[in-house]
C-alpha positions, 0 to 999 in steps of 0.5 A, spaced: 534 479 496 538 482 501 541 488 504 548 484 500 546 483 493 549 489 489 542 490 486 538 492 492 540 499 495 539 503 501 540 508 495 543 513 501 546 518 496 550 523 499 547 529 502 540 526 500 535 524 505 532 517 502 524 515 503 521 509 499 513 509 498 508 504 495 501 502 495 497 497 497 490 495 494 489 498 487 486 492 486 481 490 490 473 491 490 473 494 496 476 498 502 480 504 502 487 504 497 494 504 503 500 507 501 506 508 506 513 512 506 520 509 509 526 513 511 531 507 514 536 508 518 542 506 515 546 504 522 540 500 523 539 495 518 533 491 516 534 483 514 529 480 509 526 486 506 523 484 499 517 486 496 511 485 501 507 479 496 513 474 496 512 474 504 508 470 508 503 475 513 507 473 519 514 475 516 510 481 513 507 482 521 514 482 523 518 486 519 513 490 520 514 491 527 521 492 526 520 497 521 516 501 525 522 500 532 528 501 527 526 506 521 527 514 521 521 516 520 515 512 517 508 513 515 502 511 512 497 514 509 489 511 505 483 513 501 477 511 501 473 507 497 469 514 496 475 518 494 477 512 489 470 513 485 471 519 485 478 521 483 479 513 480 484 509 483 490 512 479 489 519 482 486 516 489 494 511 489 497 517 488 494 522 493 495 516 498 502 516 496 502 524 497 499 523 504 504 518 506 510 522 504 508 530 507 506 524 513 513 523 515 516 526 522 522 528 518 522 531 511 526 528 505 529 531 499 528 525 494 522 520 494 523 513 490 516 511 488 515 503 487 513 503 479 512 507 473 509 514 476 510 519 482 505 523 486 505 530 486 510 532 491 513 539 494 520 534 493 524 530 487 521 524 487 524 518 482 519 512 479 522 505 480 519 500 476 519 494 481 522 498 486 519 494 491 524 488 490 531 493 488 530 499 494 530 497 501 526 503 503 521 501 498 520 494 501 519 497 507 513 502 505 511 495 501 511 492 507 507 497 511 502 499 506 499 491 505 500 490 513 495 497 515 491 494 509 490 487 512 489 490 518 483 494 515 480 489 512 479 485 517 476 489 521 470 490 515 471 483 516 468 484 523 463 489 520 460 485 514 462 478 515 458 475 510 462 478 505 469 474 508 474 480 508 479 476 511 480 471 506 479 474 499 482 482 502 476 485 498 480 481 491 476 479 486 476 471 487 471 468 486 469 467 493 468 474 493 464 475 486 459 469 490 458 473 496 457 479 493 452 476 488 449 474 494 448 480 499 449 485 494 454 491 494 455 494 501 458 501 503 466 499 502 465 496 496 468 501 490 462 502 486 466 505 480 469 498 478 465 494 473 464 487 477 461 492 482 457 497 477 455 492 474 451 488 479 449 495 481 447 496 474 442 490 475 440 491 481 437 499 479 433 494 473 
Protein backbone atom coordinates (compact mmCIF):
# COMPACT_ATOMS: atom_id res chain seq x y z
CA UNK A 1 0.00 0.00 0.00
CA UNK A 2 0.71 3.75 -0.45
CA UNK A 3 0.17 7.06 1.23
CA UNK A 4 -2.57 7.10 -2.14
CA UNK A 5 -4.55 4.08 -1.46
CA UNK A 6 -7.70 5.57 0.70
CA UNK A 7 -7.28 2.84 3.18
CA UNK A 8 -3.92 3.86 4.39
CA UNK A 9 -4.16 6.75 6.53
CA UNK A 10 -2.09 9.52 8.26
CA UNK A 11 -4.97 9.45 10.60
CA UNK A 12 -4.12 13.32 11.32
CA UNK A 13 -7.36 14.33 12.74
CA UNK A 14 -7.94 17.78 13.52
CA UNK A 15 -6.67 19.14 16.57
CA UNK A 16 -5.34 15.53 17.12
CA UNK A 17 -1.72 14.86 17.40
CA UNK A 18 -1.13 11.18 15.97
CA UNK A 19 1.59 8.47 17.30
CA UNK A 20 1.82 4.69 15.62
CA UNK A 21 2.94 2.06 18.06
CA UNK A 22 3.78 -1.59 17.50
CA UNK A 23 5.87 -4.58 18.79
CA UNK A 24 8.42 -6.58 17.44
CA UNK A 25 9.35 -10.05 18.99
CA UNK A 26 6.40 -11.73 20.88
CA UNK A 27 7.65 -14.76 19.19
CA UNK A 28 10.83 -15.65 19.75
CA UNK A 29 12.79 -17.81 22.18
CA UNK A 30 15.23 -15.35 22.92
CA UNK A 31 16.04 -11.33 23.29
CA UNK A 32 14.46 -8.50 24.45
CA UNK A 33 10.48 -7.62 23.12
CA UNK A 34 11.02 -3.88 21.10
CA UNK A 35 8.35 -1.74 20.73
CA UNK A 36 8.42 2.00 19.06
CA UNK A 37 6.17 4.76 18.62
CA UNK A 38 5.89 7.24 15.37
CA UNK A 39 4.62 10.93 15.27
CA UNK A 40 5.10 11.63 11.21
CA UNK A 41 5.45 14.60 9.65
CA UNK A 42 2.36 15.16 7.69
CA UNK A 43 4.79 17.97 5.38
CA UNK A 44 7.11 15.38 5.22
CA UNK A 45 5.74 12.23 3.79
CA UNK A 46 7.45 8.69 3.72
CA UNK A 47 7.08 6.52 0.43
CA UNK A 48 6.51 2.82 0.87
CA UNK A 49 5.52 2.72 4.43
CA UNK A 50 3.80 -0.92 5.06
CA UNK A 51 3.83 -3.51 7.50
CA UNK A 52 7.42 -4.10 8.32
CA UNK A 53 7.37 -8.05 7.54
CA UNK A 54 6.44 -7.64 3.49
CA UNK A 55 9.77 -5.85 3.20
CA UNK A 56 12.95 -6.85 2.84
CA UNK A 57 15.91 -5.89 5.67
CA UNK A 58 17.38 -3.26 3.39
CA UNK A 59 13.95 -1.65 2.37
CA UNK A 60 13.41 -1.87 6.27
CA UNK A 61 16.99 -0.43 7.06
CA UNK A 62 16.46 2.32 4.93
CA UNK A 63 12.94 3.35 5.66
CA UNK A 64 14.15 3.32 8.87
CA UNK A 65 16.63 5.83 8.29
CA UNK A 66 14.16 8.09 6.70
CA UNK A 67 12.12 7.51 9.54
CA UNK A 68 14.40 8.67 12.09
CA UNK A 69 15.43 12.01 9.70
CA UNK A 70 11.53 12.98 8.64
CA UNK A 71 9.47 12.08 11.65
CA UNK A 72 8.06 14.30 14.35
CA UNK A 73 9.22 12.51 16.97
CA UNK A 74 9.94 8.91 17.23
CA UNK A 75 11.06 6.20 20.12
CA UNK A 76 11.61 2.64 20.82
CA UNK A 77 11.76 1.26 23.61
CA UNK A 78 12.20 -3.16 25.21
CA UNK A 79 11.89 -5.56 27.80
CA UNK A 80 14.07 -7.77 28.68
CA UNK A 81 13.81 -11.35 28.40
CA UNK A 82 13.72 -11.34 32.26
CA UNK A 83 11.00 -9.09 32.37
CA UNK A 84 9.22 -11.31 29.66
CA UNK A 85 9.43 -14.34 32.37
CA UNK A 86 8.41 -12.34 34.76
CA UNK A 87 5.26 -10.57 33.74
CA UNK A 88 4.56 -12.96 30.25
CA UNK A 89 5.09 -11.69 27.01
CA UNK A 90 1.71 -9.95 26.74
CA UNK A 91 2.13 -7.65 30.01
CA UNK A 92 5.95 -7.42 28.69
CA UNK A 93 4.59 -6.19 24.86
CA UNK A 94 2.46 -3.85 26.61
CA UNK A 95 5.00 -2.23 28.87
CA UNK A 96 7.24 -1.99 26.08
CA UNK A 97 4.78 -0.23 23.85
CA UNK A 98 3.91 2.12 27.31
CA UNK A 99 7.73 3.07 27.34
CA UNK A 100 7.94 3.44 23.67
CA UNK A 101 4.94 6.09 23.58
CA UNK A 102 6.17 8.39 27.49
CA UNK A 103 9.75 7.97 25.28
CA UNK A 104 8.53 10.48 22.74
CA UNK A 105 10.00 14.09 22.30
CA UNK A 106 6.77 15.22 22.04
CA UNK A 107 3.77 14.25 23.79
CA UNK A 108 0.57 13.00 21.60
CA UNK A 109 -3.08 13.11 22.24
CA UNK A 110 -4.35 9.70 20.62
CA UNK A 111 -1.83 6.54 20.21
CA UNK A 112 -3.13 4.21 17.43
CA UNK A 113 -1.68 0.66 18.59
CA UNK A 114 -1.13 -2.24 15.77
CA UNK A 115 -3.59 -5.07 17.10
CA UNK A 116 -6.57 -5.77 19.28
CA UNK A 117 -5.26 -4.34 22.95
CA UNK A 118 -3.71 -1.14 24.10
CA UNK A 119 -1.22 -0.46 26.93
CA UNK A 120 -2.06 1.48 29.69
CA UNK A 121 -1.44 5.13 28.94
CA UNK A 122 -1.90 8.53 30.41
CA UNK A 123 -3.60 9.36 26.72
CA UNK A 124 -6.52 8.07 24.38
CA UNK A 125 -5.41 5.41 22.79
CA UNK A 126 -7.34 3.21 19.92
CA UNK A 127 -6.18 -0.71 18.76
CA UNK A 128 -6.22 -1.37 15.07
CA UNK A 129 -6.47 -4.89 14.21
CA UNK A 130 -3.60 -4.95 11.20
CA UNK A 131 -2.96 -1.67 11.65
CA UNK A 132 0.70 -2.13 10.65
CA UNK A 133 -0.64 -2.10 6.82
CA UNK A 134 -3.66 0.63 7.14
CA UNK A 135 -1.94 3.33 9.48
CA UNK A 136 1.38 4.83 8.08
CA UNK A 137 2.34 5.80 11.50
CA UNK A 138 2.16 2.40 12.63
CA UNK A 139 4.09 1.06 9.81
CA UNK A 140 6.60 3.39 10.61
CA UNK A 141 6.63 2.05 14.53
CA UNK A 142 6.61 -1.37 12.78
CA UNK A 143 9.37 -0.76 11.05
CA UNK A 144 11.33 0.84 13.79
CA UNK A 145 10.54 -1.85 16.18
CA UNK A 146 11.96 -4.83 13.93
CA UNK A 147 15.25 -2.84 12.80
CA UNK A 148 16.42 -2.00 16.89
CA UNK A 149 15.45 -5.81 17.02
CA UNK A 150 17.72 -7.07 14.31
CA UNK A 151 20.23 -4.95 15.60
CA UNK A 152 20.08 -6.41 19.10
CA UNK A 153 19.87 -9.79 17.88
CA UNK A 154 22.88 -9.68 15.95
CA UNK A 155 24.76 -8.40 18.60
CA UNK A 156 23.72 -11.56 20.91
CA UNK A 157 24.79 -13.08 17.86
CA UNK A 158 28.48 -11.81 18.29
CA UNK A 159 27.95 -12.82 22.28
CA UNK A 160 26.86 -16.36 21.49
CA UNK A 161 27.52 -17.27 17.97
CA UNK A 162 26.68 -20.89 18.30
CA UNK A 163 23.29 -20.39 18.63
CA UNK A 164 23.05 -18.39 15.21
CA UNK A 165 21.01 -15.24 16.11
CA UNK A 166 21.70 -13.71 12.96
CA UNK A 167 19.84 -16.38 11.00
CA UNK A 168 16.92 -17.44 13.04
CA UNK A 169 16.50 -13.63 15.02
CA UNK A 170 15.87 -16.06 18.28
CA UNK A 171 12.28 -17.80 16.12
CA UNK A 172 11.74 -21.20 17.04
CA UNK A 173 13.32 -22.71 13.44
CA UNK A 174 14.33 -25.68 13.41
CA UNK A 175 17.92 -24.62 13.26
CA UNK A 176 17.42 -23.02 16.58
CA UNK A 177 15.76 -26.04 18.42
CA UNK A 178 19.26 -27.59 17.11
CA UNK A 179 21.54 -25.21 18.59
CA UNK A 180 19.62 -25.16 21.58
CA UNK A 181 19.55 -28.82 22.13
CA UNK A 182 23.01 -28.94 21.56
CA UNK A 183 24.53 -25.92 23.64
CA UNK A 184 21.62 -25.50 26.19
CA UNK A 185 19.64 -22.41 27.10
CA UNK A 186 21.97 -19.61 27.46
CA UNK A 187 21.12 -16.40 29.45
CA UNK A 188 19.03 -14.41 26.59
CA UNK A 189 16.62 -17.14 26.20
CA UNK A 190 13.05 -16.70 27.52
CA UNK A 191 12.86 -19.37 30.00
CA UNK A 192 9.14 -19.15 30.42
CA UNK A 193 8.42 -20.37 26.88
CA UNK A 194 7.72 -24.13 26.73
CA UNK A 195 10.44 -25.37 24.17
CA UNK A 196 13.02 -23.44 26.42
CA UNK A 197 11.32 -24.72 29.90
CA UNK A 198 11.03 -27.94 28.58
CA UNK A 199 14.70 -28.51 27.73
CA UNK A 200 15.52 -26.72 31.19
CA UNK A 201 12.90 -29.24 32.56
CA UNK A 202 15.31 -32.09 31.18
CA UNK A 203 18.40 -30.70 32.05
CA UNK A 204 17.34 -30.31 36.25
CA UNK A 205 16.39 -34.64 35.81
Amino acid sequence: MTSSDPNFSLFTYDGETICGVDEAGRGPLAGPVFAAAVILDPARPIAGLRDSKKLTAERRELLAGQIKANALAWAIAECSEAEIDTLNILQATMLAMRRAVEGLSILPTLALIDGNRCPQLSIRSEAIVKGDDKVQAISAASILAKTARDAALQLLHEQYPHYAFDQHKGYPTALHMERLRLHGVSPVHRKSYAPVRALLAIGAA
